[in-house]
C-alpha positions as CSV (number, residue, x, y, z in Angstrom):
1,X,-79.4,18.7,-37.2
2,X,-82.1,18.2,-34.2
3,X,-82.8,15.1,-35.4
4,X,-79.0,14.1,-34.8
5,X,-78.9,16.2,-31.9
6,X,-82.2,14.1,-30.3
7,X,-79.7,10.9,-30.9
8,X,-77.1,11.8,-29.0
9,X,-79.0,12.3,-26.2
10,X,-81.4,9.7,-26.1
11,X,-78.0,7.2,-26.0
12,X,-76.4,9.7,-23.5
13,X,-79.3,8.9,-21.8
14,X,-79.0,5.5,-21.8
15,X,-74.9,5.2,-20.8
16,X,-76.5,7.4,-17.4
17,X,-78.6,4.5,-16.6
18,X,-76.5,1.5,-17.0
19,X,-73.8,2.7,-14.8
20,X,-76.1,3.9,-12.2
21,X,-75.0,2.0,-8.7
22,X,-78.6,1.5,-7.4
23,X,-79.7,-0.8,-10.5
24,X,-76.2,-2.9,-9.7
25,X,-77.8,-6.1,-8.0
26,X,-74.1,-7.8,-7.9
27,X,-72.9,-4.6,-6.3
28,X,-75.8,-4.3,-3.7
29,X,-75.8,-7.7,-2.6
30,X,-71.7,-7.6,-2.2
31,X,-72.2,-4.9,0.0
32,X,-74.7,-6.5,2.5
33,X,-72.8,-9.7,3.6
34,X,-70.5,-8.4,5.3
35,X,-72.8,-6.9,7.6
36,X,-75.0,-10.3,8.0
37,X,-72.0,-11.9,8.3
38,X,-70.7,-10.0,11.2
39,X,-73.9,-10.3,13.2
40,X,-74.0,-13.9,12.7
41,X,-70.9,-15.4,13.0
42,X,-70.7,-17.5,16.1
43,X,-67.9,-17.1,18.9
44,X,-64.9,-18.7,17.6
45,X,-63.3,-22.0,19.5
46,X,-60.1,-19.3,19.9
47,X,-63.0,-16.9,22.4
48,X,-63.6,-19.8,24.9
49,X,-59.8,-20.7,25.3
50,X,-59.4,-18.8,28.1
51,X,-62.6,-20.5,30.7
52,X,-61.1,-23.6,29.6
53,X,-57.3,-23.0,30.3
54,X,-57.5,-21.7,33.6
55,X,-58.4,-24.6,35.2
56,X,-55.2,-26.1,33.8
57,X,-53.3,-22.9,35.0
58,X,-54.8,-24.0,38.9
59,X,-53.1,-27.3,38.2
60,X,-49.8,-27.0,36.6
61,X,-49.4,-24.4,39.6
62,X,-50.5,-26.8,42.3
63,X,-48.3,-29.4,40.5
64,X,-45.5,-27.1,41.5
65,X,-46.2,-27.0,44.8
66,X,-48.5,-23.8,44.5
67,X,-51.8,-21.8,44.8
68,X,-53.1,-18.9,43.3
69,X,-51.5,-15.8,43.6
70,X,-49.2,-17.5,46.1
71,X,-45.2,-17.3,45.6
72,X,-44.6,-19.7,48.1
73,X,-45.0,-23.6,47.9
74,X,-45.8,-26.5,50.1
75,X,-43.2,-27.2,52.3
76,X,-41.7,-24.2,52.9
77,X,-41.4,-22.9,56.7
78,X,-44.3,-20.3,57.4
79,X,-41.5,-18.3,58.8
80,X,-40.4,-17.4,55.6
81,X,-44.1,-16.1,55.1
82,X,-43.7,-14.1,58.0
83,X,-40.7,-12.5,57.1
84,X,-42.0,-11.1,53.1
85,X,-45.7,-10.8,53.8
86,X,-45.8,-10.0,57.6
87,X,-48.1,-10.6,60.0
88,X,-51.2,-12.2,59.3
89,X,-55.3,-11.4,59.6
90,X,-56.0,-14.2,61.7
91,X,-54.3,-17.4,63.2
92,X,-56.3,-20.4,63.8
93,X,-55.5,-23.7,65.5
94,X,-57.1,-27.0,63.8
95,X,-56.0,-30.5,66.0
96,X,-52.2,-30.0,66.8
97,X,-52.2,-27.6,63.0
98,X,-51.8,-23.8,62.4
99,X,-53.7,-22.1,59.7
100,X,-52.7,-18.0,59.2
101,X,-55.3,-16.2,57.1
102,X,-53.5,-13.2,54.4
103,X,-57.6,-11.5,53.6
104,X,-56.1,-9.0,51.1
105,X,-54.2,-11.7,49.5
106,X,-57.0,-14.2,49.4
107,X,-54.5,-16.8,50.6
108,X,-54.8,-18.8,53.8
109,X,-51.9,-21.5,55.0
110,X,-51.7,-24.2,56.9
111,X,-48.8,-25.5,58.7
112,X,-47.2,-27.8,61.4
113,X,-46.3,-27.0,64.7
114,X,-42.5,-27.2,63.0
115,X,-43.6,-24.1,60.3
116,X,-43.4,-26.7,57.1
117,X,-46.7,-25.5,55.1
118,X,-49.1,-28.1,54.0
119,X,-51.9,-26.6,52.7
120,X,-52.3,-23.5,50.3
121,X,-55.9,-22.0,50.3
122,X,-56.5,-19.7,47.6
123,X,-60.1,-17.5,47.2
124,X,-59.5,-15.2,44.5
125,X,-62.2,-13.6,42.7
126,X,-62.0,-14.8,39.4
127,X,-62.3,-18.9,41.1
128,X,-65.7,-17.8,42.0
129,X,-66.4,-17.6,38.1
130,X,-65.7,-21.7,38.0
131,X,-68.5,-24.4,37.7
132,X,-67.6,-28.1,38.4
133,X,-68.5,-29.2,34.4
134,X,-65.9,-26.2,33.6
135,X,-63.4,-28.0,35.9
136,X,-64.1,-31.7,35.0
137,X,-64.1,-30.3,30.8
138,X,-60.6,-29.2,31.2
139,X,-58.8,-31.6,34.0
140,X,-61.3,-34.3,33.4
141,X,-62.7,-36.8,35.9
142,X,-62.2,-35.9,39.6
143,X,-60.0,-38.7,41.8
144,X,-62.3,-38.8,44.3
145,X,-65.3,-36.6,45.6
146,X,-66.3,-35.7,48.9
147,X,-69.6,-33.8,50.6
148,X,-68.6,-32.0,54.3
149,X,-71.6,-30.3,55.2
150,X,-73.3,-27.9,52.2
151,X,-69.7,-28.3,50.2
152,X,-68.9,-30.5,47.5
153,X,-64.6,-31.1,47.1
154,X,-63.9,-32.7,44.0
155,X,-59.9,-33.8,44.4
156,X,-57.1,-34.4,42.1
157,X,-54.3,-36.2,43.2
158,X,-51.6,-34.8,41.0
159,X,-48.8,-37.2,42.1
160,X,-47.3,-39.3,45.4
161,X,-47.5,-36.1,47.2
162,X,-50.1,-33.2,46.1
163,X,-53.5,-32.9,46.1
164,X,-55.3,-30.3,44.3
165,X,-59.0,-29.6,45.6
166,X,-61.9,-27.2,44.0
167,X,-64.4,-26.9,47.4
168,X,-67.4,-25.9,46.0
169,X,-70.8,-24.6,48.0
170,X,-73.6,-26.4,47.0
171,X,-76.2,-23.3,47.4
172,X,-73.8,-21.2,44.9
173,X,-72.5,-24.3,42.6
174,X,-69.6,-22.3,41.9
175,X,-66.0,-22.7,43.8
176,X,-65.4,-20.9,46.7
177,X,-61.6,-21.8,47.0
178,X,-59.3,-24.3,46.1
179,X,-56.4,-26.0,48.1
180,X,-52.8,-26.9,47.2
181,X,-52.1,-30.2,49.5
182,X,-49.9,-32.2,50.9
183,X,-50.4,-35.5,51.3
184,X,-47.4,-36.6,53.6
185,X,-45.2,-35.2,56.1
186,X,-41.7,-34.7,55.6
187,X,-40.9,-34.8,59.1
188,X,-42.0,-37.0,61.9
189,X,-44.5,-35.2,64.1
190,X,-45.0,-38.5,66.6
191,X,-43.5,-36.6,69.2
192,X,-45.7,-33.1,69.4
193,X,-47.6,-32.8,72.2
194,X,-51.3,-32.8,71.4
195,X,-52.4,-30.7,74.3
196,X,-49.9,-27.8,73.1
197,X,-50.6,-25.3,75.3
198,X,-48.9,-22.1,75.7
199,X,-48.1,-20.6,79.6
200,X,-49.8,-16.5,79.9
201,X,-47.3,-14.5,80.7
202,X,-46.5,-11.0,81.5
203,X,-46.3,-8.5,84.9
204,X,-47.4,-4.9,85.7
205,X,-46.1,-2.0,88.2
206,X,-49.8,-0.5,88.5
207,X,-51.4,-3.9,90.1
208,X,-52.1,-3.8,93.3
209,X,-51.2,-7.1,95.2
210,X,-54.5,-8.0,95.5
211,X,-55.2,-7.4,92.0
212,X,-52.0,-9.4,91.2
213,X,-53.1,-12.0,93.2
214,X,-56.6,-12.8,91.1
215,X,-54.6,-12.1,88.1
216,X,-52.5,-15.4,88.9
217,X,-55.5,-17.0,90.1
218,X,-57.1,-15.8,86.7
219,X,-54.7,-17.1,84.7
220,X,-54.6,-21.0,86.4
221,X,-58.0,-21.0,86.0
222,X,-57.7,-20.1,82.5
223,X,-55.1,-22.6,82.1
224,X,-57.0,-25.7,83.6
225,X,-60.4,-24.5,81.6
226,X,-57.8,-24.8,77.9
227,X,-57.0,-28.3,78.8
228,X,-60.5,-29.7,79.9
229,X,-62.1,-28.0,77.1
230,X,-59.4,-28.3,73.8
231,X,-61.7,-28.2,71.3
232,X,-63.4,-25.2,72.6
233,X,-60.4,-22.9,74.3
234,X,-57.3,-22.5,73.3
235,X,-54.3,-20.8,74.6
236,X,-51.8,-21.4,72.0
237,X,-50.0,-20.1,68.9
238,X,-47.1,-20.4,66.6
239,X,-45.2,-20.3,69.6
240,X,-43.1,-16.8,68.5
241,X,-42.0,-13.8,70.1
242,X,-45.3,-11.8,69.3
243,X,-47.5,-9.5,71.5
244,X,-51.9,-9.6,71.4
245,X,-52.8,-6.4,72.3
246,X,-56.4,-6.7,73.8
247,X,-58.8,-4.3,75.2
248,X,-61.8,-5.2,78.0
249,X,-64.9,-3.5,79.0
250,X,-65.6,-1.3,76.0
251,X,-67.2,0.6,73.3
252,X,-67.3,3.5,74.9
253,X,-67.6,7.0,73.0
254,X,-64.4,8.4,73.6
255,X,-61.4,5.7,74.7
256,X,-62.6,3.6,72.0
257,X,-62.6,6.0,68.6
258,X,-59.0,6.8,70.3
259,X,-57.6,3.5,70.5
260,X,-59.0,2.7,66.5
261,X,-57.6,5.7,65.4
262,X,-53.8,5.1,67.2
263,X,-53.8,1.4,65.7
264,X,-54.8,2.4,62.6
265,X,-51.8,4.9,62.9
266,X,-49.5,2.4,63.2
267,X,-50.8,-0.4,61.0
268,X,-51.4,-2.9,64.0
269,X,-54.6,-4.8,64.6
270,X,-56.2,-5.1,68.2
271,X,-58.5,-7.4,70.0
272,X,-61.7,-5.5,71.5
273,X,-63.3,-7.6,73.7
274,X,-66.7,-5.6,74.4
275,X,-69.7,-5.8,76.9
276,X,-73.1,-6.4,75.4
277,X,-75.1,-4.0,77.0
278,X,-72.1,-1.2,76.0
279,X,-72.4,-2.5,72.2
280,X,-76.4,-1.8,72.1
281,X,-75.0,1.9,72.7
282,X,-72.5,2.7,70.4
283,X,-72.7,0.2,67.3
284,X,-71.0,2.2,65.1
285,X,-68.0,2.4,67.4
286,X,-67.7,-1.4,66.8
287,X,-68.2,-1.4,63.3
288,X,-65.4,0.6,62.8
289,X,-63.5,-1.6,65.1
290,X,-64.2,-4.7,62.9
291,X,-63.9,-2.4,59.6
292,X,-60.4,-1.5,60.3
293,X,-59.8,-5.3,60.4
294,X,-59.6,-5.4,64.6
295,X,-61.0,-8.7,65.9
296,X,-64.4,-7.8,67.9
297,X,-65.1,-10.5,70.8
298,X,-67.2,-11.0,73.5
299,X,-66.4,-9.6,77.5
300,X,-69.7,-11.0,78.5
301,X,-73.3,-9.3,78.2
302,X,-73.2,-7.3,81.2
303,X,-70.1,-7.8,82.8
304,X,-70.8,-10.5,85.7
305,X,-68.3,-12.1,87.7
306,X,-68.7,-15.8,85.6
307,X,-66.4,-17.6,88.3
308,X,-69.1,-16.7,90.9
309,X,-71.9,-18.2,88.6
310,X,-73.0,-21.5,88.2
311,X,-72.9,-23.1,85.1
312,X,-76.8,-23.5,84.4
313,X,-76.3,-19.3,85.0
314,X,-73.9,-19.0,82.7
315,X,-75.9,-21.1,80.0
316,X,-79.1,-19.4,80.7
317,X,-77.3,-15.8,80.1
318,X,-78.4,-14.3,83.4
């Protein structure tokens, strides 16, 4: 009876040990690879789509007439800009050509003196990502490539009328912005005056006549300085029914805070034209000026009478 008894569990015994999961080699090895083969699978041709597609997006925008993040297209009149985005960050005059600046849209236009748009500028973040061999990989071989400056521009002429450019700093090798262009006008400009200039207007009840008097004397002077000097002053704009609000002869502690504070109220910009001497004093007052997206400019260093001064002073800075 023991004897039998021994038997039974010697093969009992034995059954244990053959099923045991630790001594299953099969069953071991089957449960390692997928862990190998998760750490060393390579990134699949489906993970790089998306660098190599948007590229492509930029052109079959431009090919429409478009720039990123921009729903309007070339040739549309800038006052149609005005009207759904509002008034821009800055205006800028290049030859007898317009360029309005939308910073929180990363979009800049530039347009004739008739409003048609022929350039779209677009600087959104992600373009910054963009290397030329990431461009020329998806779009292929540039049309033609130009070097202004430090900046590479490596064009594509889409069709008869667009150009689509990447404008790329050489220091960063990445692309700053691109632009949507047009190649010809639609209208004939042959007749716009060159030396657009626009007359300063406006009157006050506080002047005295005297005071009135240099103002008008101010303003000629002003007038025949913008013609001699065209590429250097300007008194022009898109020619609309708009008012500049400026301020002279600040920062000051109080006035200034004040008029920042109203404006940014309101939602309107300013332009502070401040004294140097003032600006050593109260920096801070203009950096919160220019923070609130207010153009800061120059009223001089110390506030001399520059019509009285001859122009090795005025050089010279005394």
């Amino acid at each position: 009876m023991k004897r039998n008894l021994w038997i039974l569990v010697f093969f009992y015994l034995i059954i244990l040990v053959s099923c045991s999961p630790g001594l299953d080699t099969s069953s071991s090895k089957s449960n390692q690879e997928p862990k190998e083969d998760i750490i060393s699978d390579p990134p699949t041709k489906e993970e790089s789509k998306p660098s190599d597609s948007f590229p492509k997006q930029i052109r079959d925008l431009a090919l429409n007439g478009k720039g990123l993040n921009s729903e309007f297209t070339l040739k549309t009149n800038i006052q149609r800009v005005y009207e759904n985005w509002g008034d821009p960050n800055y205006t800028d005059k290049y030859n007898e050509n317009f360029y309005v600046t939308y910073e929180q849209r990363g979009i800049t236009f530039g347009f004739y003196e008739h409003g048609e748009i022929f350039d779209i500028r677009s600087y959104d973040e992600k373009l910054q990502s963009l290397t030329y061999d990431e461009i020329s990989s998806a779009l292929g071989k540039p049309t033609d490539t130009r070097r202004v400056n430090d900046e590479s521009i490596y064009v594509y002429k889409l069709n008869e009328e667009i150009e689509l450019k990447f404008i790329i700093p050489n220091k960063s090798g990445k692309v700053d912005h691109t632009s949507v262009f047009l190649t010809q006008k639609n209208v004939d400009t042959s007749n716009i005056n060159k030396d657009y200039i626009l007359e300063i207007k406006g009157t006050s009840d506080n002047l005295s006549k005297k005071a009135w008097t240099n103002m008008q004397k101010s303003r000629e002077e002003m007038f025949a300085l913008a013609k001699s000097y065209p590429k250097n002053i300007f008194l022009n704009g898109s020619n609309q029914k708009k008012v500049a609000l400026t301020f002279d002869d600040g920062p000051d502690k109080t006035v200034t805070p004040a008029i920042i504070d109203i404006l940014a109220q309101y939602n309107v910009k300013g332009n502070f034209f401040f004294i140097g001497e003032k600006v050593r004093l109260y920096p801070e007052i203009v950096k919160t000026a220019f923070d609130n997206g207010n153009l800061v400019l120059s009223h001089s260093y110390y506030h001399n009478d520059l019509s009285k001064s001859g122009k090795e002073d005025i050089t010279s800075n005394k």
